[in-house]
N, C-alpha and C positions, 0 to 999 in steps of 0.2 A: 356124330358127323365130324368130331376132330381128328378123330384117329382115321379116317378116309381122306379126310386133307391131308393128312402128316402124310401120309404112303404117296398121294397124288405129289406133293412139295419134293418128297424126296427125290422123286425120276425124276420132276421136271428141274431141276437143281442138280443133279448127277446129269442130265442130257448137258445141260448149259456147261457144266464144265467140261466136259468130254469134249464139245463143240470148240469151247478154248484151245484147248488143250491141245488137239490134233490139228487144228486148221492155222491157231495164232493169230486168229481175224477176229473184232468183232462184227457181233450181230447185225448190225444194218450192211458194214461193208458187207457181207455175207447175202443179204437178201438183195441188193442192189446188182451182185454179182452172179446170184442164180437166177431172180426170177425179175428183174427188168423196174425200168423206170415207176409204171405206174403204181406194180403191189409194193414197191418199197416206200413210195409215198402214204400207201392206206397205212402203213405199220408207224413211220415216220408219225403220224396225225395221230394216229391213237396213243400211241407214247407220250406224244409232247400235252393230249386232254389229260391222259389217267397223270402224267408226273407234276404238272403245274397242280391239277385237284390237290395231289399227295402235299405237296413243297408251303399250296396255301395251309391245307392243315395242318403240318407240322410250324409255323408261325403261327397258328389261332395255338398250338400247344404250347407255344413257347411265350402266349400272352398270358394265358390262363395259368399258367406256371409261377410265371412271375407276380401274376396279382394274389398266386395263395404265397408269396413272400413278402407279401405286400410292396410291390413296387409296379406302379402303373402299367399297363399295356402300352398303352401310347406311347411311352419312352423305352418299353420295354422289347419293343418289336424293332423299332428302327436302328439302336442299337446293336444288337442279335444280327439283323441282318447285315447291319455295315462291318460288323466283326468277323462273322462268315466271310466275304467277300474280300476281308483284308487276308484273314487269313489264309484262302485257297491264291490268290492273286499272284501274292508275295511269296509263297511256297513254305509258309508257315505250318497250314493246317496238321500235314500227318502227325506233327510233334505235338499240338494242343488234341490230338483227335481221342487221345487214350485219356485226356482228365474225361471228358464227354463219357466215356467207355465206362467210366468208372463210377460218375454218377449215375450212369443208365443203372447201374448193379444194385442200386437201390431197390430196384424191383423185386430182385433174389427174393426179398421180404415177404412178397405174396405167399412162396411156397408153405412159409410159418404161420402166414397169419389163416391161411385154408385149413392146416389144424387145427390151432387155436379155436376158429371157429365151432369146430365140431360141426359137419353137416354130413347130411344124409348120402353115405358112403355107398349104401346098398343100389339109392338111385343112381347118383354118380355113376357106379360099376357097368350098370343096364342101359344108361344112356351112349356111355363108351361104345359096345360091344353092340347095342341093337340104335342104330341111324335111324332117328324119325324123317320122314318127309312134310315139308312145311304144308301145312293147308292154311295156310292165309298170308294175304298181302305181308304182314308185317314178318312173318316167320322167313317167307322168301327173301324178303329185303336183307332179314337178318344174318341168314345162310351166302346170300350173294354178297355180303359186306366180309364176313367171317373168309370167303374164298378171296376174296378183291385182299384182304388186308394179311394174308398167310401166303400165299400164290404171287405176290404183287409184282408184275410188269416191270419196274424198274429196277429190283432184287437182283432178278432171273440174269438181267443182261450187264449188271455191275459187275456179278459173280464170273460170268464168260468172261467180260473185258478183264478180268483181273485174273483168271488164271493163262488168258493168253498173252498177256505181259509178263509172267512169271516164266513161262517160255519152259512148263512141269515137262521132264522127259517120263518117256511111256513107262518105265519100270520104278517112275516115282507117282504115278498118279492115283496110286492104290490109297496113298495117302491125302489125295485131295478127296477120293470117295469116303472115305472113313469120316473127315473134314463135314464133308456134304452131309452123311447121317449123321453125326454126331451134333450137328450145329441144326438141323430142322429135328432131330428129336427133342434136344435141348430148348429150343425156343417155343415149339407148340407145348412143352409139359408146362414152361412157366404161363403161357397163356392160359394153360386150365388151370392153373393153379390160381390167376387172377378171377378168372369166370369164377371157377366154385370158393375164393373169399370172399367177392364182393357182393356174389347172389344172397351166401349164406349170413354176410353180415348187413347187409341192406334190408332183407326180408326178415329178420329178427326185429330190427328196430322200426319195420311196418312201411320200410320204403320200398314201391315195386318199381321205380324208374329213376336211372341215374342222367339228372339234366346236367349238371355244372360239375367241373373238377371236384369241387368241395365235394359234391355226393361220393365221386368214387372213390376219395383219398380217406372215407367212413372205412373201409374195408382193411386197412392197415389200422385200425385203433387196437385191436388185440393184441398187436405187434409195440407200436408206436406212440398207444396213448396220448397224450396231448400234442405230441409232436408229427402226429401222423401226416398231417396238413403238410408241413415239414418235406415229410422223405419221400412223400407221394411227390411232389413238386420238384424236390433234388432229381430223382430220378424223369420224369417227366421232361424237364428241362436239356437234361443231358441228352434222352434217345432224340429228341427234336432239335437239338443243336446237331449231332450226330449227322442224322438224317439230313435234313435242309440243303445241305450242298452237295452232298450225294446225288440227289436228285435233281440239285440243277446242272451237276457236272454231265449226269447217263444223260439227260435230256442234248446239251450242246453236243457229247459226241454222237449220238445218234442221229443228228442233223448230218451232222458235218463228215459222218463215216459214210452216210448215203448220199452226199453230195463229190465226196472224194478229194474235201477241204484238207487245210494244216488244221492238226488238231491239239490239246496235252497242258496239261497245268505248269508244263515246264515253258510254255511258249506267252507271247507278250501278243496286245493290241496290235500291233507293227506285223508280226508275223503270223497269228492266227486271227485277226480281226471278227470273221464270223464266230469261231469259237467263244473267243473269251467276249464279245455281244451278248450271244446266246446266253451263258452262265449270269453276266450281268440282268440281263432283261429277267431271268426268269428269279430270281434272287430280288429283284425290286419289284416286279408284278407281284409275286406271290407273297410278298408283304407286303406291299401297299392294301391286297384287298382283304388282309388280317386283318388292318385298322378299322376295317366300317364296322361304324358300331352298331351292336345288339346281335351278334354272330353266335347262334346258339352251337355252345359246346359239344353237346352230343350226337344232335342232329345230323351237324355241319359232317363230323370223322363220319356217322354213318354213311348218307350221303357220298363222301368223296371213297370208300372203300366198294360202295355198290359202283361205279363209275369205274373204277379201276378193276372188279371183274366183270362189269363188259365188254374192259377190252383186252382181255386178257386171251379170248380164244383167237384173235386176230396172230398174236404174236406166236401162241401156240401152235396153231398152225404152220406157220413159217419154220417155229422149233422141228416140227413131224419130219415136217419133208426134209429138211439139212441135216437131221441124224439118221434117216433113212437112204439117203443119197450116198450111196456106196465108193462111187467114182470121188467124191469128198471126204469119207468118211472110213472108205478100207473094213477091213475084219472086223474095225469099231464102232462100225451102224448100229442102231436100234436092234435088241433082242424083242420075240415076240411080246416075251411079258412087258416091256418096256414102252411097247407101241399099245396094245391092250388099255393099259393103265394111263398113259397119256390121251388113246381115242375118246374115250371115257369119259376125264377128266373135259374134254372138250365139248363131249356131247352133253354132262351136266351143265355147263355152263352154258352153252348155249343154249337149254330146255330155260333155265332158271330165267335166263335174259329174256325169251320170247314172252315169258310167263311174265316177268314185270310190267314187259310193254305193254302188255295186252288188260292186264290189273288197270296200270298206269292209265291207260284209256278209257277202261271201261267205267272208271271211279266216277266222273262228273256224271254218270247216267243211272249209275246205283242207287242215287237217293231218289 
């Protein structure tokens, strides 16, 4: 199933920058400006559920982080987030944003530690090449987390706003596509590479389910030995510092490109008020509800990446029609294969969603 994401990730990540690129708009000002007041509010509302979900999880990571370094959640969260918010505020962040880069790389380590392991390569091979379809609640959930959390809604339109500020001319964009594949092949290989060390090293030592950090940071001990706890956590900490203000920055412009606000981290209280609100509020929401305590680990990411692909065909959709919109988009519209693999991609999603709901309901009557 990963390798039909990676294909699904790469159009729709080649569409988003394409979109950049020729129009120089982003995404919401773009749906506000074709298709009207009301559907830019559906897209606006599903954005601002799937990104707080995201912005809260990436703070229950960065609590969890901090308690395998042993230094409390509680102090660990409000921190984090008042650092975030000094740094993006004051115009500090893109200079701190590459140490975060750098611990994320901790994870490279997966790819070793899935040798190390030694696991069943021949399976691995057949699971790649032949796509099960889930037949049970949990297998769906699994697959609709797996697409919510590779596919993810606020990625897609980070990626657009930032090659439309870059302002690519046509005969350089060859290299933002290279960009595009080279950065979703690269990050779905390290994602298998964590699925097949943590399966392989969790199911040797008799564990079939990872609830707490601590379980999953088992899968680097081939690697990391006593210090696995450690690098699991460096890294950890870093993609979630990373992340966090990303997500409340796409969230603010997304408001404020569909309202037709001042928007831009270069701008103050004084002169984009709704904007920099919007970053604030979502930066204190999404930590404050890190702190309640007993937030289980596992669950909690599951959960918030199933949320984030259901709302992911909403925005999809909107993607279809603004790279097929000719009169916008010129000689540069969608190729067949490109609307194919995007339709698709839509229509899985939305089968898998109807099938949740429908699980989702029927479960109190099962018993």
């Amino acid at each position: 199933m990963l390798v039909v994401i990676t294909v699904s990730l790469i159009v729709v990540q080649e569409m988003c920058a394409r979109l950049g690129s020729v129009t120089g708009m982003g995404f919401t000002d773009l749906v506000r400006e074709h298709f009207g007041v009301r559907w830019t509010s559906s897209v606006v509302v599903a954005l601002l559920i799937a990104n707080f979900g995201t912005a809260f999880s990436e703070f229950v990571g960065i609590g969890a982080a901090a308690e395998l370094l042993g230094i409390p959640r509680l102090a660990a969260i409000p921190v984090g987030a008042a650092l975030l918010w000094m740094l993006v505020v004051f115009g500090s962040y893109k200079i701190v944003e590459r140490t975060f880069l750098v611990m994320s790389l901790a994870f490279l380590s997966y790819p070793v530690a899935a040798l190390l392991t030694h696991p069943a390569w021949g399976s691995i091979g057949h699971g790649l090449i032949v796509p099960e379809v889930p037949r049970s609640f949990g297998g769906a959930q699994v697959v609709m987390a797996l697409i919510g959390t590779t596919i993810t809604p606020y990625m897609q339109l980070y990626l657009q706003s930032s090659v439309a500020e870059k302002a690519v001319r046509r005969e350089d964009y060859v290299y933002v596509q290279a960009d595009v594949v080279a950065g979703s092949l690269f990050g779905n290989f390290v994602s298998l590479a964590i699925i097949v060390a943590t399966a392989a090293a969790l199911y040797a030592a008799g564990t079939r389910d990872v609830q707490t950090a601590s379980d999953a940071a088992r899968a680097l001990e081939p690697v990391a030995g006593a210090f696995a706890k450690t690098l699991f956590a460096v890294g950890l900490l870093g993609a979630c510092l990373l992340a966090a203000p990303v997500l409340a920055l796409t969230s603010a412009y997304s408001v404020t490109e569909a309202l037709g606000l001042e928007k831009g981290v270069s701008q103050d209280f004084r002169r984009a008020p709704v904007f920099m609100g919007l970053f604030t509020g979502m930066i204190v929401l999404a930590a404050g509800f890190a702190l309640l305590p007993g937030i289980p680990f596992t669950s909690t990411l599951l959960l918030i990446q199933i949320v984030d692909g259901l709302a992911l065909p909403i925005v999809l959709f909107s993607l279809l029609r603004l790279t097929n919109d000719r009169e916008l988009m010129g000689d540069r519209a969608n190729t067949r294969a490109f609307n194919v693999i995007g339709i698709a991609t839509v229509a899985i999603v939305v089968a898998l969603s109807v099938v949740l709901v429908a699980l989702t309901i029927a479960q109190p009557f099962s018993g």
